[in-house]
N, CA, C and O of each residue as an XYZ file, in Angstrom:
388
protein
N     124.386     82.915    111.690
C     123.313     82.694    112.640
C     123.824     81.992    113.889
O     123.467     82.470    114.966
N     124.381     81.235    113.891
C     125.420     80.316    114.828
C     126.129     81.224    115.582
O     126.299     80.961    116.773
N     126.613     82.328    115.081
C     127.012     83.057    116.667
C     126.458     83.749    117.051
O     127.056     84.420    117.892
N     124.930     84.163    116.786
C     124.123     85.276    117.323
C     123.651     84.018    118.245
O     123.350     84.295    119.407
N     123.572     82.826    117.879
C     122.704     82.119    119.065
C     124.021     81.754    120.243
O     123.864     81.515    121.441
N     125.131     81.793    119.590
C     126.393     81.085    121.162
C     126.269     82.487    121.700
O     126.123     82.419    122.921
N     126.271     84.429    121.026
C     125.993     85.528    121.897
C     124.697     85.649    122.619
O     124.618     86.681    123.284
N     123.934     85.072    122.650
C     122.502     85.094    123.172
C     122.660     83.871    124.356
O     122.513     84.255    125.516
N     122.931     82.523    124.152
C     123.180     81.874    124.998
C     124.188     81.994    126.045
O     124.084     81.405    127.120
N     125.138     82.735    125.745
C     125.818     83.496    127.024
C     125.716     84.609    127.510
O     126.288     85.002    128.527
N     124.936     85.247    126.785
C     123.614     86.147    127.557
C     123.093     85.915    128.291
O     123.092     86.472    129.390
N     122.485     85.045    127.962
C     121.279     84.239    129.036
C     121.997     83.633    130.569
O     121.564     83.683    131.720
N     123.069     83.150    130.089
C     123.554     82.182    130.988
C     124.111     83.685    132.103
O     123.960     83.666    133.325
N     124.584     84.574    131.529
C     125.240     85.416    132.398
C     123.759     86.270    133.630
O     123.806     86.559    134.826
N     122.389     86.448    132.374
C     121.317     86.841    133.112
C     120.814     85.991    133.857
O     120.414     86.404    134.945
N     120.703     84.946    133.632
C     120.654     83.632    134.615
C     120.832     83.554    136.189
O     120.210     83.080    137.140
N     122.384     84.493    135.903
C     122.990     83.940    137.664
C     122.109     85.037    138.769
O     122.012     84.869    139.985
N     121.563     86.091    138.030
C     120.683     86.975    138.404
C     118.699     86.398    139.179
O     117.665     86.451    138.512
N     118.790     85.979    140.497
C     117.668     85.644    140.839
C     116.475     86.495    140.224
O     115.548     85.883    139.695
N     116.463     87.862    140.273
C     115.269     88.561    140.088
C     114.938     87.861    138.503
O     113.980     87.092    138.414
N     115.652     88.125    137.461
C     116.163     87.958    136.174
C     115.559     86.049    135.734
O     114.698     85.902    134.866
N     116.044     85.057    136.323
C     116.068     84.177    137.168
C     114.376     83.667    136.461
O     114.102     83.160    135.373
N     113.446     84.092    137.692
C     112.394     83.764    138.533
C     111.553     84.216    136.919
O     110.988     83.473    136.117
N     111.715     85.380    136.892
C     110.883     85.930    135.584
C     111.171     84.959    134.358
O     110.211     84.418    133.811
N     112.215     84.769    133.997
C     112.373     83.863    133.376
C     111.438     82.472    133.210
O     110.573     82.171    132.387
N     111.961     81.817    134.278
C     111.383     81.000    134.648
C     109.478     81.219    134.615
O     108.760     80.424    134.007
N     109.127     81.995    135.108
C     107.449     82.181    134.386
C     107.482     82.466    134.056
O     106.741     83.366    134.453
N     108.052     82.928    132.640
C     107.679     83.189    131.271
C     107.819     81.941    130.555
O     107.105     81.791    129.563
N     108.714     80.907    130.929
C     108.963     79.617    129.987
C     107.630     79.131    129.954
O     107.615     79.179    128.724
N     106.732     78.793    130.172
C     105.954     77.933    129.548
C     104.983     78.690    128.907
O     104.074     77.881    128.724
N     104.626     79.790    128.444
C     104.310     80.741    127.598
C     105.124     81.135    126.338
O     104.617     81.469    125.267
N     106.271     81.063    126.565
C     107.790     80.982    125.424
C     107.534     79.549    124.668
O     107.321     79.507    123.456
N     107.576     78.293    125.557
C     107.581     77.209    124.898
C     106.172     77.189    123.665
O     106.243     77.010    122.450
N     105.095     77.414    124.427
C     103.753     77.206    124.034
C     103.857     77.747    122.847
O     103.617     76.874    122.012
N     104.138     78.933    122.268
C     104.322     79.998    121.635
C     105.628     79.568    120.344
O     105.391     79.882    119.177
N     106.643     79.020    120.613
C     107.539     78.350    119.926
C     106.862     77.074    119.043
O     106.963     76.814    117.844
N     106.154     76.410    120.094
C     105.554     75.060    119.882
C     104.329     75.023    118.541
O     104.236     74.119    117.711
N     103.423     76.325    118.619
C     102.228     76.723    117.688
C     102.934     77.439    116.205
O     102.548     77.269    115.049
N     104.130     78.310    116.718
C     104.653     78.624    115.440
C     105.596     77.331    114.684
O     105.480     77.201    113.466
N     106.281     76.639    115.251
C     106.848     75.513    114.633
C     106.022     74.500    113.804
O     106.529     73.915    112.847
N     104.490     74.266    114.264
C     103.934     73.177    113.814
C     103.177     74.246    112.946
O     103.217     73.869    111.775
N     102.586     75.292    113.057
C     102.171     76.021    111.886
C     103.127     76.532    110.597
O     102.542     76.862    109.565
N     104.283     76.584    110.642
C     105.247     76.639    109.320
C     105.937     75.314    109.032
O     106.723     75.439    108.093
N     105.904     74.299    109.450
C     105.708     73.234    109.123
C     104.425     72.791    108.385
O     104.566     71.892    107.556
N     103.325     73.249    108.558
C     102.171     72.627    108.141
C     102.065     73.747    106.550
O     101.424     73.593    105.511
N     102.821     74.626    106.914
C     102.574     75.707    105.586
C     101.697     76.898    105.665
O     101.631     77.784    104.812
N     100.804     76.811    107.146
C      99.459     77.556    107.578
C     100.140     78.719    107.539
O     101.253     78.802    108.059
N      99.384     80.054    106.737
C     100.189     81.226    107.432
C      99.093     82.025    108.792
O      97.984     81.525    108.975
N      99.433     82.968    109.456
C      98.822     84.010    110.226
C      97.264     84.007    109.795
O      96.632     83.898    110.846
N      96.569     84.065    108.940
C      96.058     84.696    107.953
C      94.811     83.189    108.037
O      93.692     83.061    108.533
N      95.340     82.663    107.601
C      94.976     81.063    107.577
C      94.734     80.369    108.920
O      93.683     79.773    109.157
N      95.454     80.441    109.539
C      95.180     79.983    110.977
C      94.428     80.561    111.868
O      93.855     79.928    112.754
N      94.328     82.241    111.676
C      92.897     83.193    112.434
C      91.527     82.602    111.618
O      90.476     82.713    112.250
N      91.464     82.122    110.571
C      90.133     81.441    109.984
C      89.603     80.303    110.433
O      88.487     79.883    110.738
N      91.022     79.802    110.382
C      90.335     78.079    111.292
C      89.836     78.722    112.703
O      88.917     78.121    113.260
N      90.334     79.835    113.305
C      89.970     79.759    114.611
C      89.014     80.530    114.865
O      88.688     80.800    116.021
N      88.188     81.183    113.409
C      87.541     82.510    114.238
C      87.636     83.640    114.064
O      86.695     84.380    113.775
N      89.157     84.077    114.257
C      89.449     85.055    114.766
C      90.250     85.960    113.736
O      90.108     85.716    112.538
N      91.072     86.977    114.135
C      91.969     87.865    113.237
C      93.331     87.426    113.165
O      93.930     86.861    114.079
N      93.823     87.732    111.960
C      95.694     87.413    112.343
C      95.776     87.948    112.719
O      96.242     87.197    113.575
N      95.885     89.740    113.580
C      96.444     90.399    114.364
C      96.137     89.535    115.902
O      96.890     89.739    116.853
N      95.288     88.837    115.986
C      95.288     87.875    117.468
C      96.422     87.310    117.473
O      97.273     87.400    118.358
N      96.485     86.642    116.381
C      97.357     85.190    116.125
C      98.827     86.225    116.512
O      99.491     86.060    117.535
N      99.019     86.901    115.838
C     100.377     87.711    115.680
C     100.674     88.433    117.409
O     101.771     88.541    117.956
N      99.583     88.762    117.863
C      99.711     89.464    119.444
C      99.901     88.063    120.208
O     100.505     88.107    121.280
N      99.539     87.102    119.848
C      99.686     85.478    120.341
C     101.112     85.184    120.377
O     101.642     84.873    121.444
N     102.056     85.291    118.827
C     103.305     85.187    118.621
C     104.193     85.478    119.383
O     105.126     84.856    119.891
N     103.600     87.127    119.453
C     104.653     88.087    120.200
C     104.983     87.911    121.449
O     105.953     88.447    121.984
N     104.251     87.202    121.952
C     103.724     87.099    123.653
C     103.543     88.075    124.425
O     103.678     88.273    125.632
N     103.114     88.836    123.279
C     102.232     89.935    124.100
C     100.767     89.879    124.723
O     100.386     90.917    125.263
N      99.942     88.843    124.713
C      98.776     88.570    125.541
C      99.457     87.074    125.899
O     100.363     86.390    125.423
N      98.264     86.929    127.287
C      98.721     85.843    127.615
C      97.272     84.965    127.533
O      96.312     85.380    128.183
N      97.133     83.602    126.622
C      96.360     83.343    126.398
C      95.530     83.047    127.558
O      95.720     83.163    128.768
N      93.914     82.360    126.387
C      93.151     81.824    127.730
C      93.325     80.474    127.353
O      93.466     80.312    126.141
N      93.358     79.273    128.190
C      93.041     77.857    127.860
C      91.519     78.355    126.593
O      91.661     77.945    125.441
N      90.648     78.908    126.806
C      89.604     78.639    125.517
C      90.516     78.859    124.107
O      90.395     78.081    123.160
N      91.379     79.933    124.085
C      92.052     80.193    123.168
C      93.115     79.549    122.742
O      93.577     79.711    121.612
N      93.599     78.756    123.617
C      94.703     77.447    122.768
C      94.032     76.109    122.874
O      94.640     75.104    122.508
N      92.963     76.046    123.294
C      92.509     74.454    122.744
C      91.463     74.606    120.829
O      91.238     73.677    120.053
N      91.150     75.816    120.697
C      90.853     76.631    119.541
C      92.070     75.940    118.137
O      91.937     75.318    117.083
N      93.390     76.614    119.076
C      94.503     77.090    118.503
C      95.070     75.563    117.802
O      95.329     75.398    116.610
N      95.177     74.515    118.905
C      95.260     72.989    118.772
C      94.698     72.382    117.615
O      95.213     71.867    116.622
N      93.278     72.599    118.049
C      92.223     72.017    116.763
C      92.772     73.159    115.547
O      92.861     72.699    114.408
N      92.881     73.592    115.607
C      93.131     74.329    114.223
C      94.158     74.165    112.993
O      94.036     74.254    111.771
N      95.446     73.827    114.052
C      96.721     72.948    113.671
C      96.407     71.506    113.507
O      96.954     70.860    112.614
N      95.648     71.030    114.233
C      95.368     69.479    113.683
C      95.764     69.218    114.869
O      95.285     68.140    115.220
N      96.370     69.655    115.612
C      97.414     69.316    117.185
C      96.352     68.523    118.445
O      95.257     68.899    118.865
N      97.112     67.397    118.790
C      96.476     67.401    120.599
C      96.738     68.368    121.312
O      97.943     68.584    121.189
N      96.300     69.051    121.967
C      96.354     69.676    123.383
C      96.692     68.350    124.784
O      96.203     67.248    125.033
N      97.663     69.119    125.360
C      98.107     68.269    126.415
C      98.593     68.897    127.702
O      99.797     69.119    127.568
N      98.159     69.280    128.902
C      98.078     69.824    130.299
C      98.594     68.891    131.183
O      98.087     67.841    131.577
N      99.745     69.434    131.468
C     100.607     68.460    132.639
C     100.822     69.343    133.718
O     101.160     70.523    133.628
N     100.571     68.601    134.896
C     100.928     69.577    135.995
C     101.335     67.992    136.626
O     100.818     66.875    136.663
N     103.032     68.895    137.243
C     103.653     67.913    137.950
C     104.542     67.854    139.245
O     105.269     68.803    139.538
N     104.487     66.999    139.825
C     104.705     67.801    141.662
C     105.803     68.276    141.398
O     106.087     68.115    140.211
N     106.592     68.821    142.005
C     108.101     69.284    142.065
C     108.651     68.307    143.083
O     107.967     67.656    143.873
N     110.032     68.282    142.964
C     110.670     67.394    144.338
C     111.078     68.129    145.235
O     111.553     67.645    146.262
């Protein structure tokens, strides 16, 4: 597993030097993080797909199109997502220098 992540990280680093490549990146990270962040504390907690569309409502195929980052949520749909995990929700917006 250890060298699929040092071949991926110099992947990245090489797609990186690429502005177009770059920029997209860059708005996709906080949709990547968010998304990392809900699956980490949900297999930690033991919740599966299945389990976590109940607390919220909804279907695991949401939860799973959620995963994929194939939709891009709404704030109604991750403060849902929060309470469901037991999680705070937390919204930072911060100047740039």
């Amino acid at each position: 597993m250890a060298k699929r992540k040092d071949d991926f990280e110099k992947y990245l680093e090489r797609q990186m030097k690429k502005e177009e490549f770059r920029e997209a990146y860059e708005e996709l990270e906080p949709l990547y993080t968010l998304i990392k962040e809900e699956i980490r504390i949900r297999l930690k907690k033991g919740i599966t797909q299945e389990e976590l569309a109940k607390r919220m409502h909804t279907t695991q195929s949401a939860i799973a199109r959620f995963e994929s980052g194939s939709v891009n949520p709404t704030i109604e749909f991750i403060s849902r997502l929060s309470k469901a995990l037991g999680a705070e929700l937390k919204v930072v917006i911060e100047m740039q220098t």
